[in-house]
PyMOL Python script that loads the backbone (N, CA, C, O; Angstrom):
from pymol import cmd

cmd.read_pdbstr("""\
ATOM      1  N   UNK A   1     -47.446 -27.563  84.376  1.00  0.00           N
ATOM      2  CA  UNK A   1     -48.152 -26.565  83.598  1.00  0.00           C
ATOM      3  C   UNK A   1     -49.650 -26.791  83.797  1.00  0.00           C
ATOM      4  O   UNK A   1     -50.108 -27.897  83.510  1.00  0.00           O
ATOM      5  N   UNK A   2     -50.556 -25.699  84.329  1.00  0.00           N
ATOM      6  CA  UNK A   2     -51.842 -25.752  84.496  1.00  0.00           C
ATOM      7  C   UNK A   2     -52.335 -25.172  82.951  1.00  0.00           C
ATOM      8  O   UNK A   2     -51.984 -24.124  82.408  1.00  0.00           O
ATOM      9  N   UNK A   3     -53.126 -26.060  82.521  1.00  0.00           N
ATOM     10  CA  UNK A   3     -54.406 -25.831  81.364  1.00  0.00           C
ATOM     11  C   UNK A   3     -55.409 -26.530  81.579  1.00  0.00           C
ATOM     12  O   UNK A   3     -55.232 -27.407  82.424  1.00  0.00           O
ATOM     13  N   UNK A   4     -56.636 -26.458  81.023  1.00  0.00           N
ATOM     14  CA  UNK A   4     -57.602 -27.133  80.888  1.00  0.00           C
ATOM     15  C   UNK A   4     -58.423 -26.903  79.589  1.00  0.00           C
ATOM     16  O   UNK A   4     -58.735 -25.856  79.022  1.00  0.00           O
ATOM     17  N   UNK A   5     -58.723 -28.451  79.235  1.00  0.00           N
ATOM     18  CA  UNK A   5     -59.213 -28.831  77.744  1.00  0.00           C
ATOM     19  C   UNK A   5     -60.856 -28.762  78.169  1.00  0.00           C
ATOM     20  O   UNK A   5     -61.536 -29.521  78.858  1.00  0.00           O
ATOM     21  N   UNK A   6     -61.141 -27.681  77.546  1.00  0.00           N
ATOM     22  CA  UNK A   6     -62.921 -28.073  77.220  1.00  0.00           C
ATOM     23  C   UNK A   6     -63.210 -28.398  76.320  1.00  0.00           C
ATOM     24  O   UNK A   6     -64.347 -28.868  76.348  1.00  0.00           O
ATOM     25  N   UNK A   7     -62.503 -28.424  74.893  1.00  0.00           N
ATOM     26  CA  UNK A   7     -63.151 -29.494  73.863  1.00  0.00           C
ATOM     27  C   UNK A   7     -62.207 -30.082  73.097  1.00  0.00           C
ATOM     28  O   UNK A   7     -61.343 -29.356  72.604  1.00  0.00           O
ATOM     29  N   UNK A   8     -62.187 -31.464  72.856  1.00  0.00           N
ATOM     30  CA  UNK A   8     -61.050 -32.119  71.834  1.00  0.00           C
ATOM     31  C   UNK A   8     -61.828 -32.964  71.152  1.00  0.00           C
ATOM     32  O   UNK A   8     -62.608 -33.869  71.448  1.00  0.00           O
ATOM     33  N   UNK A   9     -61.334 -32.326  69.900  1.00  0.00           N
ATOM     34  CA  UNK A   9     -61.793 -33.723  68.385  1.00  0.00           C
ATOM     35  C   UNK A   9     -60.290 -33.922  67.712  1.00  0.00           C
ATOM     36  O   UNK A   9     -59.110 -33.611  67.880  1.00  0.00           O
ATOM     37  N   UNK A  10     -61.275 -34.746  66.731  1.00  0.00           N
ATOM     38  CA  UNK A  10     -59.579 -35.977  66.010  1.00  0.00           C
ATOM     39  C   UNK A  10     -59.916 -36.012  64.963  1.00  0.00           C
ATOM     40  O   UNK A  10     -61.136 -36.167  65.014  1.00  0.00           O
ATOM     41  N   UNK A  11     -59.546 -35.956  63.791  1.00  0.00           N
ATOM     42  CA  UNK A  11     -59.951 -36.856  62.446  1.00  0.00           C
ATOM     43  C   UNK A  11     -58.399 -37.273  62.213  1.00  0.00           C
ATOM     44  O   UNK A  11     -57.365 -36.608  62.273  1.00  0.00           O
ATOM     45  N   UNK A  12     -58.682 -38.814  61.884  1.00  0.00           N
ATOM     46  CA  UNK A  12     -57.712 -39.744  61.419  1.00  0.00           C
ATOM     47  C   UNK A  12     -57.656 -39.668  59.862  1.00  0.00           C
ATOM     48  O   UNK A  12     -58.621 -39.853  59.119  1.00  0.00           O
ATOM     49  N   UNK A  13     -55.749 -39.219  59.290  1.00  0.00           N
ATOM     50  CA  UNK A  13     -55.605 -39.413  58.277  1.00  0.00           C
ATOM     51  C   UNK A  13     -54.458 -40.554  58.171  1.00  0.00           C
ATOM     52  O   UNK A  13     -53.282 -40.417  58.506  1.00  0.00           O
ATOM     53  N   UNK A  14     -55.147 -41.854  57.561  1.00  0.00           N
ATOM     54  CA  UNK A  14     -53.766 -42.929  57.504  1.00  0.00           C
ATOM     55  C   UNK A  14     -53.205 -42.909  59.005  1.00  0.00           C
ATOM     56  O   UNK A  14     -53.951 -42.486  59.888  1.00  0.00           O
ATOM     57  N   UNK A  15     -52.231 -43.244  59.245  1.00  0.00           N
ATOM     58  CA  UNK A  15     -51.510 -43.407  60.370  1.00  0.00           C
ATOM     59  C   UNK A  15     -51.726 -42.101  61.836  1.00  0.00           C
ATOM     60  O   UNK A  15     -51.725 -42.242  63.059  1.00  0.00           O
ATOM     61  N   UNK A  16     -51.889 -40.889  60.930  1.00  0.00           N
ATOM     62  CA  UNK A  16     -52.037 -40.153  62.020  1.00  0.00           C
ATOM     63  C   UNK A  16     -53.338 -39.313  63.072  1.00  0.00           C
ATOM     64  O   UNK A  16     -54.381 -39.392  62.423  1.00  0.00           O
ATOM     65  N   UNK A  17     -53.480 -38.917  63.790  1.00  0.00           N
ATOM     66  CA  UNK A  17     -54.445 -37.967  63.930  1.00  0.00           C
ATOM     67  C   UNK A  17     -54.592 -36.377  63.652  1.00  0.00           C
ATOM     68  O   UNK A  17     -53.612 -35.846  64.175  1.00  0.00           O
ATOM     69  N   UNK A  18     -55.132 -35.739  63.252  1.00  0.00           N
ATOM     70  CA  UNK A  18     -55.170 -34.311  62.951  1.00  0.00           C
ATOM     71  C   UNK A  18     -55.691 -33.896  64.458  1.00  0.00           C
ATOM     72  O   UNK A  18     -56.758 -34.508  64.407  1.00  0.00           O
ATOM     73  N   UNK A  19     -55.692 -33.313  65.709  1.00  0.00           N
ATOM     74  CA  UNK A  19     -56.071 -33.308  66.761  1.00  0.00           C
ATOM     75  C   UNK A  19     -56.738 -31.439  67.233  1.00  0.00           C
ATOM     76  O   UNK A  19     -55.872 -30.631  67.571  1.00  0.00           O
ATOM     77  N   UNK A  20     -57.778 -31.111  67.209  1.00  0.00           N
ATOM     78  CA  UNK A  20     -58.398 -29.446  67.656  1.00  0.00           C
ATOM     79  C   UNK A  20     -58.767 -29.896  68.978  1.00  0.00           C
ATOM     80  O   UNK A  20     -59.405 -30.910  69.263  1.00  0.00           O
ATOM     81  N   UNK A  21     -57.940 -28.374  70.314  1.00  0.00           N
ATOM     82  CA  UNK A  21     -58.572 -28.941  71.204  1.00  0.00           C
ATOM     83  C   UNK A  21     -58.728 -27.424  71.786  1.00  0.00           C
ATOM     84  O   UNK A  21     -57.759 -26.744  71.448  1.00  0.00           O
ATOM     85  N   UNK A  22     -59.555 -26.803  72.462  1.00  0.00           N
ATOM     86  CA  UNK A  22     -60.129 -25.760  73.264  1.00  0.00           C
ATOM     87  C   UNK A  22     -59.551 -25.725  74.148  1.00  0.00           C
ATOM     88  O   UNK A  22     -59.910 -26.585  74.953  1.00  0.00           O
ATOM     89  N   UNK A  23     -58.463 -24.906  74.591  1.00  0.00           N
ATOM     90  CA  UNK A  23     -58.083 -24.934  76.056  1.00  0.00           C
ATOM     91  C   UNK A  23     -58.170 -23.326  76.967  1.00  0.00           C
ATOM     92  O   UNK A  23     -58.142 -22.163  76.563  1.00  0.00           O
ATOM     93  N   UNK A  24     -58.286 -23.939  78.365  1.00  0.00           N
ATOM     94  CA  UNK A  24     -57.858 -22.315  79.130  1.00  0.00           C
ATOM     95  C   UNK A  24     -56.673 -22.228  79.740  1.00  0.00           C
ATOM     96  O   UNK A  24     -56.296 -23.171  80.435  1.00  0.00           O
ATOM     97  N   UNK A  25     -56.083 -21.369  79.621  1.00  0.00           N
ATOM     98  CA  UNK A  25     -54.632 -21.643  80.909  1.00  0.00           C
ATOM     99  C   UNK A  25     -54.650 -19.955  80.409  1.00  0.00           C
ATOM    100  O   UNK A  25     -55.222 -19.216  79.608  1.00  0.00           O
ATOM    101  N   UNK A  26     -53.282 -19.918  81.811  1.00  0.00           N
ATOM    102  CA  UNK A  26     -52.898 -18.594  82.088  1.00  0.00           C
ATOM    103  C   UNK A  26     -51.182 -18.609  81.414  1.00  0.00           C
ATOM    104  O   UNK A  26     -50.597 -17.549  81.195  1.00  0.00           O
ATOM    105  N   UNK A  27     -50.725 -19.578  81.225  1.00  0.00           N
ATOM    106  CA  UNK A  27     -49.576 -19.578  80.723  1.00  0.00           C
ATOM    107  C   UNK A  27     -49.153 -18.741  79.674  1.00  0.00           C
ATOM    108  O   UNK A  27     -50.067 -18.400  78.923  1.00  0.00           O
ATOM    109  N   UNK A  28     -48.056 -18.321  79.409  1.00  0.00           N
ATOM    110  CA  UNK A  28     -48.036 -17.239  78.238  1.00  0.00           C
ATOM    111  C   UNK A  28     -47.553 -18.324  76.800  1.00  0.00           C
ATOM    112  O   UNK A  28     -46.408 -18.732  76.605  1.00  0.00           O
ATOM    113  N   UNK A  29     -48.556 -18.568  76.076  1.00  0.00           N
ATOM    114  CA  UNK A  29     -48.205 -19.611  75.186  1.00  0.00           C
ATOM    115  C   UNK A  29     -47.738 -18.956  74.213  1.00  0.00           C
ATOM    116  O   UNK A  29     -47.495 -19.934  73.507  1.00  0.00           O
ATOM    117  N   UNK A  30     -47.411 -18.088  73.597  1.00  0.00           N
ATOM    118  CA  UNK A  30     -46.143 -17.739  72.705  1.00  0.00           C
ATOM    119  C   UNK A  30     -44.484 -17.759  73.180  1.00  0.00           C
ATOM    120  O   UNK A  30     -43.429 -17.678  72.549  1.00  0.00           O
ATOM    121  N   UNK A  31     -44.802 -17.897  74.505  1.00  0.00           N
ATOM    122  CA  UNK A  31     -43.905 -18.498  75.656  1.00  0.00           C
ATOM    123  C   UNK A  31     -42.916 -19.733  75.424  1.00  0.00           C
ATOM    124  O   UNK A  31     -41.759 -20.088  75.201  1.00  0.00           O
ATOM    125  N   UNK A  32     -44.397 -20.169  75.668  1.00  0.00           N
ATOM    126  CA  UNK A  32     -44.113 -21.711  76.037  1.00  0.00           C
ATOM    127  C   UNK A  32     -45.036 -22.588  74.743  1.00  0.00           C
ATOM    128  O   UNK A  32     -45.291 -23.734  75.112  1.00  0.00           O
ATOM    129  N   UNK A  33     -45.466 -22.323  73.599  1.00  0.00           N
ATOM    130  CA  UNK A  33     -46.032 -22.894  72.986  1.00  0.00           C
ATOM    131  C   UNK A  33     -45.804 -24.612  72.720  1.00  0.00           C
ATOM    132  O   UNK A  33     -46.751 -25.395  72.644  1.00  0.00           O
ATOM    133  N   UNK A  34     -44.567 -24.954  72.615  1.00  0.00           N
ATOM    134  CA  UNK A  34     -44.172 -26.761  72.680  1.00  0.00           C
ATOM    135  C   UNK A  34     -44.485 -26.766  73.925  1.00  0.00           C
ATOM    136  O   UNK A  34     -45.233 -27.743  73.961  1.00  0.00           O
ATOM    137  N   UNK A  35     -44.437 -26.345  75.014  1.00  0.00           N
ATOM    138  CA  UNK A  35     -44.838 -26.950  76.057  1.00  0.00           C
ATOM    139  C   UNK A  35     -46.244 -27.191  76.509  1.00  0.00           C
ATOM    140  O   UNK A  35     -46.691 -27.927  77.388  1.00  0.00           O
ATOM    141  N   UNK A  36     -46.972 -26.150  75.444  1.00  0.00           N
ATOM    142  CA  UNK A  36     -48.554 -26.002  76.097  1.00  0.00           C
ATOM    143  C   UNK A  36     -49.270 -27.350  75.022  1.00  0.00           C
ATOM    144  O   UNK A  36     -50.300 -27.934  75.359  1.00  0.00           O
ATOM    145  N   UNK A  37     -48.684 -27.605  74.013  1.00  0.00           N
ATOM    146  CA  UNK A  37     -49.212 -28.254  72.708  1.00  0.00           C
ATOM    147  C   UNK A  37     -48.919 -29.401  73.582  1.00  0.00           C
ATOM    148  O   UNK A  37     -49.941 -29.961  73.977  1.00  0.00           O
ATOM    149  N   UNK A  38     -47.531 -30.037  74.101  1.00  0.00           N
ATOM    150  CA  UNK A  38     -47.736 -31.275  75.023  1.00  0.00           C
ATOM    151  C   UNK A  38     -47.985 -31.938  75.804  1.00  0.00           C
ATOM    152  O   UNK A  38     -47.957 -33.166  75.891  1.00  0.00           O
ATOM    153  N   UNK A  39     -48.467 -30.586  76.960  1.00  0.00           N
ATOM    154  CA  UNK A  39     -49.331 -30.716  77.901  1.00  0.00           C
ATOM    155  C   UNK A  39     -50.634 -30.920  77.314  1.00  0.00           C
ATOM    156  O   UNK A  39     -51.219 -31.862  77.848  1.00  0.00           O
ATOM    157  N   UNK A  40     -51.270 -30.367  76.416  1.00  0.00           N
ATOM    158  CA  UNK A  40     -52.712 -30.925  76.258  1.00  0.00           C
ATOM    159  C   UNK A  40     -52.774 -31.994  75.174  1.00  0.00           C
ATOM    160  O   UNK A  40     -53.885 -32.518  75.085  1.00  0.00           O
ATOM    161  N   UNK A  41     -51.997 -32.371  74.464  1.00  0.00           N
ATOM    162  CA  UNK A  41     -51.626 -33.860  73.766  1.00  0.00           C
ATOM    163  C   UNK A  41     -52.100 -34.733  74.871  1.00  0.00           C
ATOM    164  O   UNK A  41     -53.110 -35.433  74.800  1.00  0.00           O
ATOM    165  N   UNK A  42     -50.970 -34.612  76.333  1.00  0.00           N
ATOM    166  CA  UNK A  42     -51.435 -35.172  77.352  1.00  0.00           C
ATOM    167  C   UNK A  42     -52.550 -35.336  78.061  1.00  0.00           C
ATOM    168  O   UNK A  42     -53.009 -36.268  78.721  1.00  0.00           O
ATOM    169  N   UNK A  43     -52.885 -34.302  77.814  1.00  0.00           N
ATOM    170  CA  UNK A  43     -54.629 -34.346  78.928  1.00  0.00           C
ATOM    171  C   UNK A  43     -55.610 -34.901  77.773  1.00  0.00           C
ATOM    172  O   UNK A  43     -56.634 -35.385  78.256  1.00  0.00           O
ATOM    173  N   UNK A  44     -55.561 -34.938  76.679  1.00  0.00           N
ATOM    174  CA  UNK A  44     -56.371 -35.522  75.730  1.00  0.00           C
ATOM    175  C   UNK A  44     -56.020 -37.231  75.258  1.00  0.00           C
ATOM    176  O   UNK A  44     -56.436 -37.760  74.227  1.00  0.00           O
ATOM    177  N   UNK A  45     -55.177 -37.872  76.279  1.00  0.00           N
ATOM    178  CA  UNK A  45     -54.882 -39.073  76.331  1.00  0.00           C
ATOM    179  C   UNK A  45     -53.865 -39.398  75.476  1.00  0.00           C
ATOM    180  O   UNK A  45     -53.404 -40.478  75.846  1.00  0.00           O
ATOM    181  N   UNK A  46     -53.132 -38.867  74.237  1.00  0.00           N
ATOM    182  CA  UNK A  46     -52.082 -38.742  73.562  1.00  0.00           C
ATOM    183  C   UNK A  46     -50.688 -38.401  73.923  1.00  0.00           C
ATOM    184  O   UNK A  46     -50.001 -37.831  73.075  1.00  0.00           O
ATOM    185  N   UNK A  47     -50.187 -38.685  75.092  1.00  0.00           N
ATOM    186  CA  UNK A  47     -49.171 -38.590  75.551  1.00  0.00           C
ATOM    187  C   UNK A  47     -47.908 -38.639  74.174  1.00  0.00           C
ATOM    188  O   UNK A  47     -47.566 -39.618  73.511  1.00  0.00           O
ATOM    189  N   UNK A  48     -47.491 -37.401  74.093  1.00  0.00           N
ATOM    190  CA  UNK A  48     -45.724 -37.629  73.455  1.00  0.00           C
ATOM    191  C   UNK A  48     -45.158 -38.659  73.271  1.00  0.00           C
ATOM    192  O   UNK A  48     -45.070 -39.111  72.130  1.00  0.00           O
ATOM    193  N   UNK A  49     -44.511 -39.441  74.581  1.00  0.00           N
ATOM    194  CA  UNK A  49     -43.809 -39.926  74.477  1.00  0.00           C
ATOM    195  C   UNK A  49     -44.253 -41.008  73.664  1.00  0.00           C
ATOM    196  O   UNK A  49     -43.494 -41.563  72.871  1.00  0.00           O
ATOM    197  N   UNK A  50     -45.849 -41.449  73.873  1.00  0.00           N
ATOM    198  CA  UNK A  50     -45.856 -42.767  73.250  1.00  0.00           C
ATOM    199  C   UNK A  50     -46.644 -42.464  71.468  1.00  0.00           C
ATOM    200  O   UNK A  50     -46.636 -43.442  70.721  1.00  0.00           O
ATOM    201  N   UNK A  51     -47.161 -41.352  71.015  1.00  0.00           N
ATOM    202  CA  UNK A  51     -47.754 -41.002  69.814  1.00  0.00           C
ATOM    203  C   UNK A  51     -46.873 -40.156  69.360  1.00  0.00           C
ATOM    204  O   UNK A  51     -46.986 -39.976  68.147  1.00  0.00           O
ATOM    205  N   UNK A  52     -45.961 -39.513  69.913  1.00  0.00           N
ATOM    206  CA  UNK A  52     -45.309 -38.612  69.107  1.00  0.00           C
ATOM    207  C   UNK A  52     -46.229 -37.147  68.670  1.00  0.00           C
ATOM    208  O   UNK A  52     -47.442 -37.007  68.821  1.00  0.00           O
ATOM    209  N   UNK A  53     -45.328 -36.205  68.132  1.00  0.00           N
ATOM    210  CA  UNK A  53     -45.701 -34.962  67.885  1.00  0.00           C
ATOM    211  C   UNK A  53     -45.103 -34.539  66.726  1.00  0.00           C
ATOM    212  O   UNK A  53     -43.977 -34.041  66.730  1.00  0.00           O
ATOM    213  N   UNK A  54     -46.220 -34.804  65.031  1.00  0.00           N
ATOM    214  CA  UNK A  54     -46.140 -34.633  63.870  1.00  0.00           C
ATOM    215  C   UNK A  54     -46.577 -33.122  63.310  1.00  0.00           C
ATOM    216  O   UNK A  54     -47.679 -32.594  63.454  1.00  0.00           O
ATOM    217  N   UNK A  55     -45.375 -32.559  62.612  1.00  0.00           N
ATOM    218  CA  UNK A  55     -45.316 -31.349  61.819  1.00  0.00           C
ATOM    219  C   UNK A  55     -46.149 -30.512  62.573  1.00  0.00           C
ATOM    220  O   UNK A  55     -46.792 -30.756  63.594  1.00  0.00           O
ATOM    221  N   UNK A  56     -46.000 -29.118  61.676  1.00  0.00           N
ATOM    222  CA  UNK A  56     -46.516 -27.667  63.117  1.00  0.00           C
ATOM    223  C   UNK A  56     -47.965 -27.979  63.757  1.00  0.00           C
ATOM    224  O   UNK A  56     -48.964 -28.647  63.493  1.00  0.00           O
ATOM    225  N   UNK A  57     -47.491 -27.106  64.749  1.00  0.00           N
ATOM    226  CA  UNK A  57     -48.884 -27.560  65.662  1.00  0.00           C
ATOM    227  C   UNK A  57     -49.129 -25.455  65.514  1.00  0.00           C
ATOM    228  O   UNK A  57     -48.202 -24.721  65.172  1.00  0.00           O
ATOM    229  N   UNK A  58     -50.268 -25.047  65.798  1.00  0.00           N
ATOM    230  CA  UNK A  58     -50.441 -23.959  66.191  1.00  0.00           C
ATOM    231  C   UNK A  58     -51.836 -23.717  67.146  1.00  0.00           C
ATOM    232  O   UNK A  58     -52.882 -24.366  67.127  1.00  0.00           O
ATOM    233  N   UNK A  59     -51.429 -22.431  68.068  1.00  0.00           N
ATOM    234  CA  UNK A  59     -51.988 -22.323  68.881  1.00  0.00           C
ATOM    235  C   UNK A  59     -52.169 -20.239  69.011  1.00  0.00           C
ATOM    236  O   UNK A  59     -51.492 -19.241  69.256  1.00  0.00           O
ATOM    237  N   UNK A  60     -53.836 -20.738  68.568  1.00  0.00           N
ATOM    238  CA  UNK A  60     -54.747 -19.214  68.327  1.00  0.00           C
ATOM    239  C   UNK A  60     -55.636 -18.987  69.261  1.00  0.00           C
ATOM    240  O   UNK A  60     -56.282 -19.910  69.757  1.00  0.00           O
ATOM    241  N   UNK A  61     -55.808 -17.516  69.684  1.00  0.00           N
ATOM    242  CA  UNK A  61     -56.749 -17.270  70.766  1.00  0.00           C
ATOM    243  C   UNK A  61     -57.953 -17.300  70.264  1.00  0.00           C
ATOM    244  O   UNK A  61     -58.016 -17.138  69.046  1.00  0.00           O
ATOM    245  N   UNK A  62     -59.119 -17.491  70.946  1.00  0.00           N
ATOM    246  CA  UNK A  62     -60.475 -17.249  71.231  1.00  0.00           C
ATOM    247  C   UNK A  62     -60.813 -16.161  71.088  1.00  0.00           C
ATOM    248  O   UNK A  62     -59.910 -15.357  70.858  1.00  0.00           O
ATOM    249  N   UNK A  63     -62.451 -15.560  71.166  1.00  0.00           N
ATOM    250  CA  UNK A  63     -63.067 -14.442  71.764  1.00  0.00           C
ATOM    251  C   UNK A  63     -63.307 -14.463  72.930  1.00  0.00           C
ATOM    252  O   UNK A  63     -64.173 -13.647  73.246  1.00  0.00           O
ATOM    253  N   UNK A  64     -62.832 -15.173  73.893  1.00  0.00           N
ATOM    254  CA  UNK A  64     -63.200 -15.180  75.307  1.00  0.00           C
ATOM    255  C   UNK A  64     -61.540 -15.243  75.945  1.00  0.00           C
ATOM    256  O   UNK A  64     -60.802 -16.135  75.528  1.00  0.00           O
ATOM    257  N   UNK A  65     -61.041 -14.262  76.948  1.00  0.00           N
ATOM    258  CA  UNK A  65     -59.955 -14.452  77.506  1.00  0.00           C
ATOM    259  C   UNK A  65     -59.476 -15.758  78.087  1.00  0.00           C
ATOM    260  O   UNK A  65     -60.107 -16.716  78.533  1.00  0.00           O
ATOM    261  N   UNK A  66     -58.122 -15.518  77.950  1.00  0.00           N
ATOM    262  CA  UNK A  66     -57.630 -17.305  78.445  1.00  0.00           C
ATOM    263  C   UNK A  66     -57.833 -18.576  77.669  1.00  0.00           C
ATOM    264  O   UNK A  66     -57.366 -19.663  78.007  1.00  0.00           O
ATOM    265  N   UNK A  67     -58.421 -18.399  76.815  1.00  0.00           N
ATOM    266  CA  UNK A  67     -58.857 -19.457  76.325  1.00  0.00           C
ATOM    267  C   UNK A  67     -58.091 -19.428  74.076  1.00  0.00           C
ATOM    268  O   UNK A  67     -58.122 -18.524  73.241  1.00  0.00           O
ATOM    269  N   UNK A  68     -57.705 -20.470  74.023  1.00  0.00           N
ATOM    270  CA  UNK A  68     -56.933 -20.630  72.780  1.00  0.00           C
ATOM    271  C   UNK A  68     -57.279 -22.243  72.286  1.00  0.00           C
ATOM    272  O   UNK A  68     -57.509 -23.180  73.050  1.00  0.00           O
ATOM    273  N   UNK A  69     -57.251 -22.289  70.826  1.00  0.00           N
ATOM    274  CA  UNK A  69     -56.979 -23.186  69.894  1.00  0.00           C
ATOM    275  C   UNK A  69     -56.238 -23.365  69.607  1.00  0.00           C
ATOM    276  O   UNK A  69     -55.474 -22.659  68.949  1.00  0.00           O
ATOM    277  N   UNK A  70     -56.008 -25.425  70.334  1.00  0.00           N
ATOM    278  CA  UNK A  70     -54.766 -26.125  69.486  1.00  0.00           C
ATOM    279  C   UNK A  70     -54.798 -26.816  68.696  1.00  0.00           C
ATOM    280  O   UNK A  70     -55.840 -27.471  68.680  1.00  0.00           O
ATOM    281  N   UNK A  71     -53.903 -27.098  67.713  1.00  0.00           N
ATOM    282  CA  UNK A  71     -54.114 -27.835  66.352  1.00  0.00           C
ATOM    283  C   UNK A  71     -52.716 -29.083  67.000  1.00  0.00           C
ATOM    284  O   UNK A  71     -51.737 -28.941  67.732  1.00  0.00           O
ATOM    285  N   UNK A  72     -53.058 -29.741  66.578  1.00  0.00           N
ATOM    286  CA  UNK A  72     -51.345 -30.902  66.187  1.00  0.00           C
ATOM    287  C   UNK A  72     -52.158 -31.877  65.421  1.00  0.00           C
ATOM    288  O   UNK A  72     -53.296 -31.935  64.956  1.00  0.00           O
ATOM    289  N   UNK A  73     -50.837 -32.801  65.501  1.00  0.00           N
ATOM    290  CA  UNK A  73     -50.870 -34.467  64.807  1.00  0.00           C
ATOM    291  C   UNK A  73     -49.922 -34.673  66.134  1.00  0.00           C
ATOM    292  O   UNK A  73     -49.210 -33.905  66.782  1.00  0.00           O
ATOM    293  N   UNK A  74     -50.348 -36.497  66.268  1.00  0.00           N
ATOM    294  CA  UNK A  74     -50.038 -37.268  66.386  1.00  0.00           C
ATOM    295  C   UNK A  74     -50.052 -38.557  65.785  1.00  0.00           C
ATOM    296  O   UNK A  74     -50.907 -38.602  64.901  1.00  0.00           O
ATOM    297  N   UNK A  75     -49.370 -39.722  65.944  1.00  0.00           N
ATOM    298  CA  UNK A  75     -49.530 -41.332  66.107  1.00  0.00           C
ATOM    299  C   UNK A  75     -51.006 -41.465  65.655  1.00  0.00           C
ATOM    300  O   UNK A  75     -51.819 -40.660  66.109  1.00  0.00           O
ATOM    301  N   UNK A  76     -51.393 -42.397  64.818  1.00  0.00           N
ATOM    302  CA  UNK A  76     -53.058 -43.022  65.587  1.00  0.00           C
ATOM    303  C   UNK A  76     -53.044 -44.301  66.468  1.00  0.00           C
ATOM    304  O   UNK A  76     -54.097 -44.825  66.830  1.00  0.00           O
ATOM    305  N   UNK A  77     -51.771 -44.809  66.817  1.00  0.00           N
ATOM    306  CA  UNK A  77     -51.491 -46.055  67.272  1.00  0.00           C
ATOM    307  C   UNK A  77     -49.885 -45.441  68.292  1.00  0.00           C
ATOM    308  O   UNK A  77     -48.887 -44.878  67.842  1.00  0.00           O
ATOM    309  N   UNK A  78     -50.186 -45.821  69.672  1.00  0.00           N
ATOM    310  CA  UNK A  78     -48.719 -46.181  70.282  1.00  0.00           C
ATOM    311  C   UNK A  78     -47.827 -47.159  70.481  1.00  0.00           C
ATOM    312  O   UNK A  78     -47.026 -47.233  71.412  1.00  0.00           O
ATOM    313  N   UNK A  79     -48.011 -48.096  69.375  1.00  0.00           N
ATOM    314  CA  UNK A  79     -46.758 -48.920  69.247  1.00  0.00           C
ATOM    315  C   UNK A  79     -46.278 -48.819  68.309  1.00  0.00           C
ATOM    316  O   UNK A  79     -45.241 -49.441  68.076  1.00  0.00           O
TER     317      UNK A  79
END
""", "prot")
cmd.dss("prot")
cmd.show_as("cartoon", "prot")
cmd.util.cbc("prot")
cmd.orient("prot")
């Protein structure tokens, strides 16, 4: 899956992260929305497998085409 993150922040609550990240892709993310939320988990160094993927994530468009806001949680720790 091609995306690209132009901006990611975090605020840590207790154990987890609250995670906003700016992305562009062409993918149809009402599509594929779990797939686009874990692909950029990934590109923002939070890989799934090892932080996990806590309660809804959502993903809203921009004013500029291609481009959408993702929300999740993860882990703040992978062990």
């Amino acid at each position: 899956m091609e995306l690209q993150v132009i901006e990611h922040t975090k605020e840590r609550y207790g154990f987890a992260y609250s995670h906003t990240a700016i992305i562009r892709t062409l993918v149809d993310v009402t599509k594929h929305h779990d797939e686009v939320v874990a692909q950029t988990s990934i590109e923002c160094g939070y890989h799934p497998a090892g932080y996990g993927l806590y309660g809804p994530s959502t993903i809203k468009p921009t004013e500029n085409p291609n481009e959408y806001v993702v929300k999740w949680h993860t882990a703040s720790s992978c062990d």
